[in-house]
C-alpha positions as CSV (number, residue, x, y, z in Angstrom):
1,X,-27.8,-2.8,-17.3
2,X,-25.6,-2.2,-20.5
3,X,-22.2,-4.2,-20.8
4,X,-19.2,-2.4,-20.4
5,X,-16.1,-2.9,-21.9
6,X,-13.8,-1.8,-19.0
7,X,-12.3,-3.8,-16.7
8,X,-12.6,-2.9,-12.5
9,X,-9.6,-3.1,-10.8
10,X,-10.8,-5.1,-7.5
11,X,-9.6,-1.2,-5.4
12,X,-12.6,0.0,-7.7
13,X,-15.3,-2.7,-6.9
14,X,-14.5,-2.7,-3.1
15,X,-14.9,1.1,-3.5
16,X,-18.6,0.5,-4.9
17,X,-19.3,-2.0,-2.2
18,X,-18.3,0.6,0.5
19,X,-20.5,3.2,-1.2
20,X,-23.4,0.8,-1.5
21,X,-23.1,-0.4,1.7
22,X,-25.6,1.2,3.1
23,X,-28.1,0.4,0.7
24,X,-27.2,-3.5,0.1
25,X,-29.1,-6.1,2.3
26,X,-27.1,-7.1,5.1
27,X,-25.6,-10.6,3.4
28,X,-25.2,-9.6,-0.3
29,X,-22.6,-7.1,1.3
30,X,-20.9,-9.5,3.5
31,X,-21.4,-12.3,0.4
32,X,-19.7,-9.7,-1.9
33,X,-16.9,-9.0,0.8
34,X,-16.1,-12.5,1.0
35,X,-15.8,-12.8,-2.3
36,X,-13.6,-9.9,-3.2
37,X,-11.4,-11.2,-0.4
38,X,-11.3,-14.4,-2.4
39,X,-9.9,-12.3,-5.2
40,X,-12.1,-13.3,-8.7
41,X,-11.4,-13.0,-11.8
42,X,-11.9,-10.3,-13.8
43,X,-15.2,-11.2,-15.7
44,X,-16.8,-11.4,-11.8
45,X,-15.4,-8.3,-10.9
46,X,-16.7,-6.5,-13.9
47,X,-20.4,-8.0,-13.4
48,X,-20.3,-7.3,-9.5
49,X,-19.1,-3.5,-10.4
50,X,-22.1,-3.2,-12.5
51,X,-24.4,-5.0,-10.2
52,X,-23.6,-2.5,-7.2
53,X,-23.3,0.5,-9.6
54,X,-26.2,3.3,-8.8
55,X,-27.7,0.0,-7.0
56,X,-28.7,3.3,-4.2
57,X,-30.4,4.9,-7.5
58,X,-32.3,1.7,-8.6
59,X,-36.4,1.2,-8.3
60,X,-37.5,-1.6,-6.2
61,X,-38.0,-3.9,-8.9
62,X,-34.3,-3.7,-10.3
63,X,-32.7,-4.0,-7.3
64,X,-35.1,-7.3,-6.6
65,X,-33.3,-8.3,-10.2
66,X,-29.8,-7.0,-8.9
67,X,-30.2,-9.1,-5.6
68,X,-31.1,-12.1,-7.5
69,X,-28.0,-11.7,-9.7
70,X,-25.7,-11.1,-6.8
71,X,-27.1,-14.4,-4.6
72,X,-26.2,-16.1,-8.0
73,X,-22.7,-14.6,-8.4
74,X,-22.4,-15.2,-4.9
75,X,-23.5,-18.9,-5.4
């Protein structure tokens, strides 16, 4: 994943989370809920944004990398 220089307002990342819903395992999406409820700051928005983004469009092996990222964000 390449870095980005934009910052997600938290409307955007709960708007990726919805849309990956779907495709996320059951407690990474409740995990990430929580979180955003918990409101972060905006470094851990940014790097959960990128972790869900096109996460529906990712090969088994990178979202195995993405899921091990978000259980560490998710701590």
């Amino acid at each position: 994943m390449s870095s980005c220089n934009i910052d997600h307002p938290i409307a955007d990342v709960e708007q990726k989370l919805a849309d990956q819903k779907s495709f996320l395992p059951a407690n990474l999406h409740d995990g990430s809920a929580k979180l955003l409820s918990e409101r972060p700051d905006q470094e851990t928005l940014n790097e959960l944004f990128h972790l869900l983004k096109k996460y529906d469009l990712a090969s088994e092996e990178e979202r195995a990398d993405r899921d091990k990222k978000l259980s560490q964000l998710l701590g």
